[in-house]
Backbone and ligand atoms as CSV (ligand in chain L), in Angstrom:
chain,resi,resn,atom,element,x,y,z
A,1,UNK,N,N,0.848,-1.212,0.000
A,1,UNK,CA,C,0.000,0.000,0.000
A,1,UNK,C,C,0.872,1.246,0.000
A,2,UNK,N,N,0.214,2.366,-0.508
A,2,UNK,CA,C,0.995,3.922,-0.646
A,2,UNK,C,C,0.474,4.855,0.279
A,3,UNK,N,N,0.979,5.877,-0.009
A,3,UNK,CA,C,0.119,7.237,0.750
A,3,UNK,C,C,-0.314,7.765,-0.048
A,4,UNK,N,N,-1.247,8.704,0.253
A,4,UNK,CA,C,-2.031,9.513,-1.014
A,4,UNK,C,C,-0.882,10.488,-1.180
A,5,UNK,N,N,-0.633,10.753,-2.432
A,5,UNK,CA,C,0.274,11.692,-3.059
A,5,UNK,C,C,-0.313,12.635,-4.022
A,6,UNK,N,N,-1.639,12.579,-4.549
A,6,UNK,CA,C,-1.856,13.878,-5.759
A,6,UNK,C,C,-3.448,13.090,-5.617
A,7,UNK,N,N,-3.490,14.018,-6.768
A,7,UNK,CA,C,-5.412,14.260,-6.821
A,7,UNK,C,C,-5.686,12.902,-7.544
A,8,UNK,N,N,-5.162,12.322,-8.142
A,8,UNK,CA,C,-5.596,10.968,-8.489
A,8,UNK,C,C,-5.943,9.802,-7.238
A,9,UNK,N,N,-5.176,9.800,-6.443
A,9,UNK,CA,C,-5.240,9.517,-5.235
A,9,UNK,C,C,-6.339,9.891,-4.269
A,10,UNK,N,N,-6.926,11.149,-3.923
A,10,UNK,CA,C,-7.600,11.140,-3.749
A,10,UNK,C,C,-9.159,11.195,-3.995
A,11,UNK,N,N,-8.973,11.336,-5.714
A,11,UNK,CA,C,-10.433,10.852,-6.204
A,11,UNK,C,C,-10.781,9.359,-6.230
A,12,UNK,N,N,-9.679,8.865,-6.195
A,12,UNK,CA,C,-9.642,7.178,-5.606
A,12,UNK,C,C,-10.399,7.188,-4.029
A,13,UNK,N,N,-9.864,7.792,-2.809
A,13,UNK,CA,C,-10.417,8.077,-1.623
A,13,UNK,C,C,-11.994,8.593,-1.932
A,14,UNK,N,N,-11.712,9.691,-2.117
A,14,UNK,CA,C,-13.062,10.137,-2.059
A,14,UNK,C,C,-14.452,9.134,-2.818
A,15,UNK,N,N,-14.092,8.520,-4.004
A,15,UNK,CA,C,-14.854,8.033,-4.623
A,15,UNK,C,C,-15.718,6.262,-3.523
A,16,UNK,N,N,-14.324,5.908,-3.231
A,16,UNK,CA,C,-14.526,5.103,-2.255
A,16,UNK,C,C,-15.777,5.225,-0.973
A,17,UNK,N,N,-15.380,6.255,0.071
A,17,UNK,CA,C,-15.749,6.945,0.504
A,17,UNK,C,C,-16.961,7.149,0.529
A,18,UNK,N,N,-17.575,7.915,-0.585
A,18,UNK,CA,C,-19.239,8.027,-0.912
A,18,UNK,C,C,-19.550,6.911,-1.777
A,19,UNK,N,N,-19.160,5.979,-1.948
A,19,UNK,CA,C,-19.782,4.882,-2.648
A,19,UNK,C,C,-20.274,3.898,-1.262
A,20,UNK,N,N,-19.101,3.981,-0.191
A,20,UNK,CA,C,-19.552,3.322,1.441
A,20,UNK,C,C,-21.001,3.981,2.007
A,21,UNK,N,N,-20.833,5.633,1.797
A,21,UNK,CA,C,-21.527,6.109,2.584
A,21,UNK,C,C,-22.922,6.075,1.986
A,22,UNK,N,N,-23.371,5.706,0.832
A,22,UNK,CA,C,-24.768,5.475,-0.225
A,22,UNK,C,C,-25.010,4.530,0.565
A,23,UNK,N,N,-24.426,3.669,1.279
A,23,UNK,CA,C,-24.822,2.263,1.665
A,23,UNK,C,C,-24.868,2.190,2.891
A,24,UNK,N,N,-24.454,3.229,3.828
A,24,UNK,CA,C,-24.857,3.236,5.138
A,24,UNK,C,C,-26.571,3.668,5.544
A,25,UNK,N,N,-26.376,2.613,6.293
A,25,UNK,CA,C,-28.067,2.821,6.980
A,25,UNK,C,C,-28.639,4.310,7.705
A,26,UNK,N,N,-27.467,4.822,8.314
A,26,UNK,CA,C,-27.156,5.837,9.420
A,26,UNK,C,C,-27.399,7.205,8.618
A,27,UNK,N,N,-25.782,7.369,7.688
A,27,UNK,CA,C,-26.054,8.348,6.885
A,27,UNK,C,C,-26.301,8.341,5.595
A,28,UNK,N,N,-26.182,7.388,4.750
A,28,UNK,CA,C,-26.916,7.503,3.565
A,28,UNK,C,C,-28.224,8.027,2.796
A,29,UNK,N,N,-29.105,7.596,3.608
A,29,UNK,CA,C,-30.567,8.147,3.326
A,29,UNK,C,C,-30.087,9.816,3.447
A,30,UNK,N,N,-29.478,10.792,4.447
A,30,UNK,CA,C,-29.174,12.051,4.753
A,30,UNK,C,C,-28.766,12.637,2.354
A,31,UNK,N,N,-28.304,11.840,2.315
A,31,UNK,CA,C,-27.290,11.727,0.951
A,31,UNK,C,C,-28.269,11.959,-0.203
A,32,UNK,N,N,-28.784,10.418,0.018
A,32,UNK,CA,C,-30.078,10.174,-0.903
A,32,UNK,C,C,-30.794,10.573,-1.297
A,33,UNK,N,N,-31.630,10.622,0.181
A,33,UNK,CA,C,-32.998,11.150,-0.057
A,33,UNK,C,C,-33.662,12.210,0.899
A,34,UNK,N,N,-32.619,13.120,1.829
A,34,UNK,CA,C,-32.786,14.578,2.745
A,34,UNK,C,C,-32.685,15.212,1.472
A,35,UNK,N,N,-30.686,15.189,1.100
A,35,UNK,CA,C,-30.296,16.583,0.024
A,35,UNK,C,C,-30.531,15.738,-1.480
A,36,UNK,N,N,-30.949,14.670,-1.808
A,36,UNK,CA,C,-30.799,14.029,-2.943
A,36,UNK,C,C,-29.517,14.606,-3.817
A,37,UNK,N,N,-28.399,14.451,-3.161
A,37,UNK,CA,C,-26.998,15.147,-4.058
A,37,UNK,C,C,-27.132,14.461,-5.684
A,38,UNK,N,N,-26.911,15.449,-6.561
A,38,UNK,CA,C,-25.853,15.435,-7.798
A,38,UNK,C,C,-24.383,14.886,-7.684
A,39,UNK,N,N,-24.659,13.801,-7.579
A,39,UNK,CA,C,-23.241,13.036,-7.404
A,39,UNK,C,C,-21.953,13.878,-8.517
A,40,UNK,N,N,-22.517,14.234,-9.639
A,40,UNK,CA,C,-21.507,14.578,-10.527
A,40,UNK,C,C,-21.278,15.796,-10.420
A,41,UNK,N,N,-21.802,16.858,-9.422
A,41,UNK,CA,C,-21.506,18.018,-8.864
A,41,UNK,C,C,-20.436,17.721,-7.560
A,42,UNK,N,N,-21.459,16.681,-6.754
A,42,UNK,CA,C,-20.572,16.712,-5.126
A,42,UNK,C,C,-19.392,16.075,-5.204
A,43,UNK,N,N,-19.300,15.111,-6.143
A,43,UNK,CA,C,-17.973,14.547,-6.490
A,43,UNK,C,C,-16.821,15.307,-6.651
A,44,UNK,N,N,-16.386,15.813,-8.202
A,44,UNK,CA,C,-15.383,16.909,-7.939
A,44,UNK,C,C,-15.427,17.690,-6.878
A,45,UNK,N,N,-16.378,18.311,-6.330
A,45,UNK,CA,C,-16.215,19.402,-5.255
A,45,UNK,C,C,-15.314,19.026,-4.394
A,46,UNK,N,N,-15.936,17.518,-3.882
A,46,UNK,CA,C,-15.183,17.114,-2.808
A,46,UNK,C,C,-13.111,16.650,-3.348
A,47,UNK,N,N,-13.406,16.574,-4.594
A,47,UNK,CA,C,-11.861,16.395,-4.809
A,47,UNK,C,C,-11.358,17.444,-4.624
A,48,UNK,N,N,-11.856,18.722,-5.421
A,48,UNK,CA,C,-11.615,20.158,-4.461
A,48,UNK,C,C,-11.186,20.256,-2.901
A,49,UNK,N,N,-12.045,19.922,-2.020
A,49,UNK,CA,C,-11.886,20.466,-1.342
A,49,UNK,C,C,-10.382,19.648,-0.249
A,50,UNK,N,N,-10.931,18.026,-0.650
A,50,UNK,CA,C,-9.735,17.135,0.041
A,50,UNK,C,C,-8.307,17.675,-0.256
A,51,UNK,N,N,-8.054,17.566,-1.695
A,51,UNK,CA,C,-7.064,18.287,-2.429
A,51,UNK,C,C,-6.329,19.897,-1.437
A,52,UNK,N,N,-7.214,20.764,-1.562
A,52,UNK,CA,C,-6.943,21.805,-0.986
A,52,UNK,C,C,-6.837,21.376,0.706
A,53,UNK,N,N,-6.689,20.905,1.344
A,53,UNK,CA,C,-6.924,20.382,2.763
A,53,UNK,C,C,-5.683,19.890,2.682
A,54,UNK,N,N,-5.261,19.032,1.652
A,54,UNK,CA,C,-4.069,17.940,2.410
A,54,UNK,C,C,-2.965,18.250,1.538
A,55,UNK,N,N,-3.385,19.726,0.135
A,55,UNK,CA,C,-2.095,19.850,-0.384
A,55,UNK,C,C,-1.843,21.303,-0.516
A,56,UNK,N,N,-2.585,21.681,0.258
A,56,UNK,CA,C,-2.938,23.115,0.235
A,56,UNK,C,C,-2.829,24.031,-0.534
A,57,UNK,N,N,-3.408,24.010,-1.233
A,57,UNK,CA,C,-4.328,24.518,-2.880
A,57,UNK,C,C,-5.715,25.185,-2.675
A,58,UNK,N,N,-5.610,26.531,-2.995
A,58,UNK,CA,C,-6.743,26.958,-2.730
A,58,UNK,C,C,-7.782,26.574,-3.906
A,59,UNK,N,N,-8.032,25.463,-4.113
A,59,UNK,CA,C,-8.912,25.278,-5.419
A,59,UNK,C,C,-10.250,25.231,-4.861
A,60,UNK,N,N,-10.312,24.319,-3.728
A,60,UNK,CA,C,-12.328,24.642,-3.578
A,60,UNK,C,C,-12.135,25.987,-3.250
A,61,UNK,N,N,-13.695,26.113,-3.609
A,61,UNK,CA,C,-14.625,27.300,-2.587
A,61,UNK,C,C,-16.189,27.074,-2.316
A,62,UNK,N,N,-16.010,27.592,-1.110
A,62,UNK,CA,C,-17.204,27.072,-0.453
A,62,UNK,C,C,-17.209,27.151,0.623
A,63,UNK,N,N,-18.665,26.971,1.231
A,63,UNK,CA,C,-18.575,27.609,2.697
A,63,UNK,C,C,-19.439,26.173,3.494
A,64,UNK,N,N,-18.592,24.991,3.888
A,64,UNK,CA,C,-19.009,23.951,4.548
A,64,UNK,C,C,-19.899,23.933,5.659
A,65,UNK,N,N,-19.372,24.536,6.897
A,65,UNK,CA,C,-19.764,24.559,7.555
A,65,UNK,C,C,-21.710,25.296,7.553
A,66,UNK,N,N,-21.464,26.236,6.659
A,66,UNK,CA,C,-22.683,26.860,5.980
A,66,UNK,C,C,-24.205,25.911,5.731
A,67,UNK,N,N,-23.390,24.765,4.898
A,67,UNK,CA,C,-23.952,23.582,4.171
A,67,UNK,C,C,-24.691,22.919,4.837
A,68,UNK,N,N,-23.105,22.468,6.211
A,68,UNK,CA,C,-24.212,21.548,7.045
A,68,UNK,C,C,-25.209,22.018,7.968
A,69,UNK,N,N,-24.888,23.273,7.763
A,69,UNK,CA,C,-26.117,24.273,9.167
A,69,UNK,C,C,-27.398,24.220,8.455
A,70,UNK,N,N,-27.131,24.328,7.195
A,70,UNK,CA,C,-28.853,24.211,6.703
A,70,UNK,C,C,-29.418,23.209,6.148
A,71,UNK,N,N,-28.433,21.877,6.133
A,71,UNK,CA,C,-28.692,20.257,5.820
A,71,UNK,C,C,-29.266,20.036,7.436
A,72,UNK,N,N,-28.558,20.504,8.408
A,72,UNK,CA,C,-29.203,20.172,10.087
A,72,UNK,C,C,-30.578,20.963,10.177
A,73,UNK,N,N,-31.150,21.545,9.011
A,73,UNK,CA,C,-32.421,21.878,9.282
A,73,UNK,C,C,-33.424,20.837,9.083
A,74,UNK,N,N,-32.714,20.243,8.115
A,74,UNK,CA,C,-33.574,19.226,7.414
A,74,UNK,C,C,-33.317,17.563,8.042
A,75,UNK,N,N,-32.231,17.404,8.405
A,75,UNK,CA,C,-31.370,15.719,8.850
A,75,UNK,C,C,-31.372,16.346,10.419
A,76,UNK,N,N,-31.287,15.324,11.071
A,76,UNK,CA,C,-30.699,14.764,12.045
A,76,UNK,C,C,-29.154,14.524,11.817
A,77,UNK,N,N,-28.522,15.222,12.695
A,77,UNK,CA,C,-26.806,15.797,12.472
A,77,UNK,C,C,-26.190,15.717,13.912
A,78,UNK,N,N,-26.437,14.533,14.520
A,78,UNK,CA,C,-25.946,14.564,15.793
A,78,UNK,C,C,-24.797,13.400,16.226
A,79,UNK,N,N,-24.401,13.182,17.312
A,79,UNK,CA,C,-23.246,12.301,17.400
A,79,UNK,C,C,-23.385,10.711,16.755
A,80,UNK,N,N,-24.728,10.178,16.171
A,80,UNK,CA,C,-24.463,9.056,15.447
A,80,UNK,C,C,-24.363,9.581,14.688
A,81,UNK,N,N,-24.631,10.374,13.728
A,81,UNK,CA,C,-24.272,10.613,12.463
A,81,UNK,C,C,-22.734,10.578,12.082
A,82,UNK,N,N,-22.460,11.878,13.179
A,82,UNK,CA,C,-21.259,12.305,12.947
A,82,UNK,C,C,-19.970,11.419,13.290
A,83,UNK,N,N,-20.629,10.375,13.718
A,83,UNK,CA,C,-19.311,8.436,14.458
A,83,UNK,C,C,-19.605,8.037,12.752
A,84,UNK,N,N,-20.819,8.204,12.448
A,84,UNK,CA,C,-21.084,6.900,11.020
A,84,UNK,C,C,-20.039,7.878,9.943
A,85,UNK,N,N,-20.060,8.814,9.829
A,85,UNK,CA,C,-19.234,9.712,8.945
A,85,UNK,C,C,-18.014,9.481,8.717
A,86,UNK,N,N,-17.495,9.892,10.198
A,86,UNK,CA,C,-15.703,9.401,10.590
A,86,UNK,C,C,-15.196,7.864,10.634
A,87,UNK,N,N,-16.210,7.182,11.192
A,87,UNK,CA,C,-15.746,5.405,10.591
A,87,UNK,C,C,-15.611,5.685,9.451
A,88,UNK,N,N,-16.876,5.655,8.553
A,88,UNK,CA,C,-16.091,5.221,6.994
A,88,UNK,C,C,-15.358,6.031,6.556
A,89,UNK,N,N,-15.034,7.229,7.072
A,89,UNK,CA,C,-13.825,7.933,6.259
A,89,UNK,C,C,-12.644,7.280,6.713
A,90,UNK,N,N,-12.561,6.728,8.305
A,90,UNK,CA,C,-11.250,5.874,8.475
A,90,UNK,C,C,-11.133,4.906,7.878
A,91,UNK,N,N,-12.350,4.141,8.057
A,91,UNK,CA,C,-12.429,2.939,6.754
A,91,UNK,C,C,-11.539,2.913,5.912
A,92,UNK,N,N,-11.959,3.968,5.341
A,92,UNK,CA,C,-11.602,4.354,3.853
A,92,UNK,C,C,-10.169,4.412,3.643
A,93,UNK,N,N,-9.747,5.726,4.623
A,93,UNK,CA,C,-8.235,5.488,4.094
A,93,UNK,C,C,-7.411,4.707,4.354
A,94,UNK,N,N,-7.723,3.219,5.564
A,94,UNK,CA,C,-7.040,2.635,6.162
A,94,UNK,C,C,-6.839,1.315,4.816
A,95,UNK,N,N,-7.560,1.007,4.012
A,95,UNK,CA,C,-8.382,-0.078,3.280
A,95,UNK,C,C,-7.199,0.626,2.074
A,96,UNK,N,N,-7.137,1.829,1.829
A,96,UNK,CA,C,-6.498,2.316,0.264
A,96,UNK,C,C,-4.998,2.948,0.725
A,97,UNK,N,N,-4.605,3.222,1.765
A,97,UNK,CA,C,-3.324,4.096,1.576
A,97,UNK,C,C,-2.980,3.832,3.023
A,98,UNK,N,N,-1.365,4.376,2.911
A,98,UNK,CA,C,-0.613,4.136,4.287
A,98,UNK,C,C,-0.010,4.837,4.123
A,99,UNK,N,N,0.803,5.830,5.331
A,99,UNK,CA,C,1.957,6.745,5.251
A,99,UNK,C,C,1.589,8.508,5.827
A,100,UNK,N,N,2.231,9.359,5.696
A,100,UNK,CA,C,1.693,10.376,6.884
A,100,UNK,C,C,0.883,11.267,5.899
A,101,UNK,N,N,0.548,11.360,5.265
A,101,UNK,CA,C,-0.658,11.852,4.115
A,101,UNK,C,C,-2.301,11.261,4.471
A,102,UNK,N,N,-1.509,10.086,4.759
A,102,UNK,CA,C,-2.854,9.381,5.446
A,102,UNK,C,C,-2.963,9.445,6.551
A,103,UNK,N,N,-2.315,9.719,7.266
A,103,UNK,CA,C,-2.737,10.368,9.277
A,103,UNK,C,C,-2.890,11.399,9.122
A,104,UNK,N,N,-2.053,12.507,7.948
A,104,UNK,CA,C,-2.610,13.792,8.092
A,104,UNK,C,C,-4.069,14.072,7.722
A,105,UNK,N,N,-4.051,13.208,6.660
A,105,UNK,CA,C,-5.938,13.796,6.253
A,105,UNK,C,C,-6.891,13.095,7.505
A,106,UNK,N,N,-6.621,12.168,7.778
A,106,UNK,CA,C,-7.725,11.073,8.877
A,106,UNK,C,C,-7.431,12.402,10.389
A,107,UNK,N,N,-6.231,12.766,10.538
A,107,UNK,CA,C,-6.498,13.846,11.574
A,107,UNK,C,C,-7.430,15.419,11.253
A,108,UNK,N,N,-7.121,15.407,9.756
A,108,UNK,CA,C,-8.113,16.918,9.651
A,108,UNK,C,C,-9.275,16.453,9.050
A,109,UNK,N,N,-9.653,15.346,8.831
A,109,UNK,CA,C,-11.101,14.861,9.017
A,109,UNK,C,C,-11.849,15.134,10.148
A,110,UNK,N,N,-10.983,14.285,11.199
A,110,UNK,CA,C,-11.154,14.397,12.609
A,110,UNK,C,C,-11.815,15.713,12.881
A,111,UNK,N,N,-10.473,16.874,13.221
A,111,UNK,CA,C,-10.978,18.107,13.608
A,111,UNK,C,C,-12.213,18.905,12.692
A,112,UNK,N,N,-12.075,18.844,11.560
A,112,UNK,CA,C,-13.486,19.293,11.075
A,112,UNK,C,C,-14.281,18.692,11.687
A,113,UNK,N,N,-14.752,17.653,11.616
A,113,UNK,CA,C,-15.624,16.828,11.720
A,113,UNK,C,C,-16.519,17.252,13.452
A,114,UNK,N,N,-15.200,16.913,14.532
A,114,UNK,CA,C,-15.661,17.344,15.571
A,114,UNK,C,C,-16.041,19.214,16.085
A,115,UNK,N,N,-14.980,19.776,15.066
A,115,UNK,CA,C,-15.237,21.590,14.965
A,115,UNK,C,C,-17.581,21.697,14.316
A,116,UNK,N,N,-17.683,20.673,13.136
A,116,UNK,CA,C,-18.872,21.353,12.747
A,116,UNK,C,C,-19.889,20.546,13.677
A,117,UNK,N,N,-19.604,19.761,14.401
A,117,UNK,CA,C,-20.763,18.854,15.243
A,117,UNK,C,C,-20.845,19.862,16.803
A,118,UNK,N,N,-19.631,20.363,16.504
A,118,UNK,CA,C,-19.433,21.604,17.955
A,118,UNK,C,C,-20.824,22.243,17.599
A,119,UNK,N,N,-20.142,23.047,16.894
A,119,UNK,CA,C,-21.048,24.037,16.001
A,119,UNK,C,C,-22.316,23.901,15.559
A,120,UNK,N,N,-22.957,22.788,14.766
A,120,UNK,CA,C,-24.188,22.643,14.696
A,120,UNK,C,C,-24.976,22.572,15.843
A,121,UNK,N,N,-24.443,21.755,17.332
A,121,UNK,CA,C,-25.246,21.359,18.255
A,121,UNK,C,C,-25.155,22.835,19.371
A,122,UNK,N,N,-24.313,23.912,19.139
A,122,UNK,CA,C,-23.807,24.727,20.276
A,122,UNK,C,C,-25.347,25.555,20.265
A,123,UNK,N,N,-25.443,25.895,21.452
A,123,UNK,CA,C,-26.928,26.836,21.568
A,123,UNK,C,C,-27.117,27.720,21.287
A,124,UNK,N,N,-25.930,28.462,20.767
A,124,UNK,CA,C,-25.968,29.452,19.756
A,124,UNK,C,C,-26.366,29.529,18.728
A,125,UNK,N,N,-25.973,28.232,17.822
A,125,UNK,CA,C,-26.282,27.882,16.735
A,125,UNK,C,C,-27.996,27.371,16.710
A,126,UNK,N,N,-28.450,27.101,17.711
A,126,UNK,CA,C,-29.656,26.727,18.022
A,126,UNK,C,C,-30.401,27.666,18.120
A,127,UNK,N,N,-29.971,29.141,18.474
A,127,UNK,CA,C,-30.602,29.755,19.049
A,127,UNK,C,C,-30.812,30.814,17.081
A,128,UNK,N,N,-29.336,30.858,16.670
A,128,UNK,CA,C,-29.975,31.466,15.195
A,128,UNK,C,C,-30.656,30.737,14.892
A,129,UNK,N,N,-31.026,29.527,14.285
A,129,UNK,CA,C,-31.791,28.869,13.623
A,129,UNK,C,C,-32.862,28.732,13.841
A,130,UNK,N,N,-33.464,29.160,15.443
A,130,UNK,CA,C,-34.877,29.488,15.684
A,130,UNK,C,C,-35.116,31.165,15.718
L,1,HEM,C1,C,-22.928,13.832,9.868
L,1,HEM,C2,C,-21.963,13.951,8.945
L,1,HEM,C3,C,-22.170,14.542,7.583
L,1,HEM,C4,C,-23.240,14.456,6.741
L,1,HEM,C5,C,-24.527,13.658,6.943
L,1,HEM,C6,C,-22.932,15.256,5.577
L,1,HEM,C7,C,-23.765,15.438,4.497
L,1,HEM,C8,C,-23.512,16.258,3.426
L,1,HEM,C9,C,-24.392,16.470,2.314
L,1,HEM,C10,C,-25.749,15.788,2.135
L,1,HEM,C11,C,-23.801,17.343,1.484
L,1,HEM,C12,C,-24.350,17.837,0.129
L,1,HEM,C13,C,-25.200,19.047,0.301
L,1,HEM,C14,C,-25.791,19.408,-1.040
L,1,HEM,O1,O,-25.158,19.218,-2.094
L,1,HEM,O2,O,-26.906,19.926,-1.026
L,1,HEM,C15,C,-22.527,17.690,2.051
L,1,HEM,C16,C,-21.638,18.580,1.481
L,1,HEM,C17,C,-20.350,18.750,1.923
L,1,HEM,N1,N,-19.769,18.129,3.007
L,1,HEM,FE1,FE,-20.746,17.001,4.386
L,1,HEM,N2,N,-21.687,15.814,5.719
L,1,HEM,C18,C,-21.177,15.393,6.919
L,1,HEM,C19,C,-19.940,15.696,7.444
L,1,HEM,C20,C,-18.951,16.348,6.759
L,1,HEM,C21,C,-17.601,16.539,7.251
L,1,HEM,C22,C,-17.088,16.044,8.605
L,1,HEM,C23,C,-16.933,17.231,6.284
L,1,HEM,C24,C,-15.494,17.688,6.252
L,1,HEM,C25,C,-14.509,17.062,6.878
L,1,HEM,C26,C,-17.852,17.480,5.198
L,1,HEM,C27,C,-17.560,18.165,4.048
L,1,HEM,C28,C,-18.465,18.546,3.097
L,1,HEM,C29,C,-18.194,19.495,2.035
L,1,HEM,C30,C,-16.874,20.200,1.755
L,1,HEM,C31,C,-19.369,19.637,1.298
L,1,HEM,C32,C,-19.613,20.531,0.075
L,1,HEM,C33,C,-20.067,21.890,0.588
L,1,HEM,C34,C,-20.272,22.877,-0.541
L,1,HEM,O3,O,-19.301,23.553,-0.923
L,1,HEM,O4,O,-21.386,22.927,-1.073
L,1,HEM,N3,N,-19.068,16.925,5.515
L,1,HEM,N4,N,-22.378,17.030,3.229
């Protein structure tokens, strides 16, 4: 096995990734049938944005955290979700790549991950949204 090294690599990850997560019980339906995504939109994006994250390239744009504040209007966005998310993303890179490319992204998975579950659930955030 390798480490992820360039964007081929991680459209390999990513593709992986949301092909697991269509098939999770937990968050899939959120995917499906909450935002019914354009796979052939969310796809590149997300190579965008991994890309820019782990090679630091400002190529996405976009405002994530944004996304999921108004997907949590609609889904349920709480700590199962957000465990079913981070398994298969560890899944993921543990199954395709090895080396510190791959602890670095599985760690800034991590911190996003736990930064927007802060954030969606904080009573602040509760308190704009009502
Ligand atoms: C409970 C966990 C999560 C769920 C259910 C979820 C679900 C979704 C959905 C359904 C979309 C597509 C929205 C649309 O096209 O209308 C989306 C977009 C996106 N998600 Fe998540 N997400 C989760 C966690 C995360 C985490 C932890 C990250 C980053 C590490 C992330 C990064 C993104 C990005 C970058 C986009 C594209 C935003 C944009 O520019 O439009 N998501 N997510």
């Amino acid at each position: 096995m390798k480490d992820i090294e360039n964007r081929t690599d991680i459209i390999s990850l990513v593709d992986h990734f949301y092909s697991k997560v269509q098939d999770d019980q937990t968050i899939g339906p959120i995917f499906t049938q909450v935002a019914n995504v354009d796979w052939s939109h969310h796809l590149p994006k997300m190579y965008d944005f991994w890309e820019s994250i782990l090679f630091a390239k400002a190529i996405y744009k976009g405002n994530p955290m944004l996304t999921h504040f108004s997907l949590n209007e609609k889904a349920s966005l709480k700590e199962e979700e957000f465990t079913a998310w981070k398994t298969i993303f560890f899944n993921t890179v543990d199954e395709l790549f090895v080396g510190e490319n791959a602890e670095t992204i599985k760690q800034k998975a991590q911190s996003i991950a736990d930064l927007m579950h802060f954030k969606i659930n904080s009573p602040k955030q509760k308190i704009n949204i009502v």
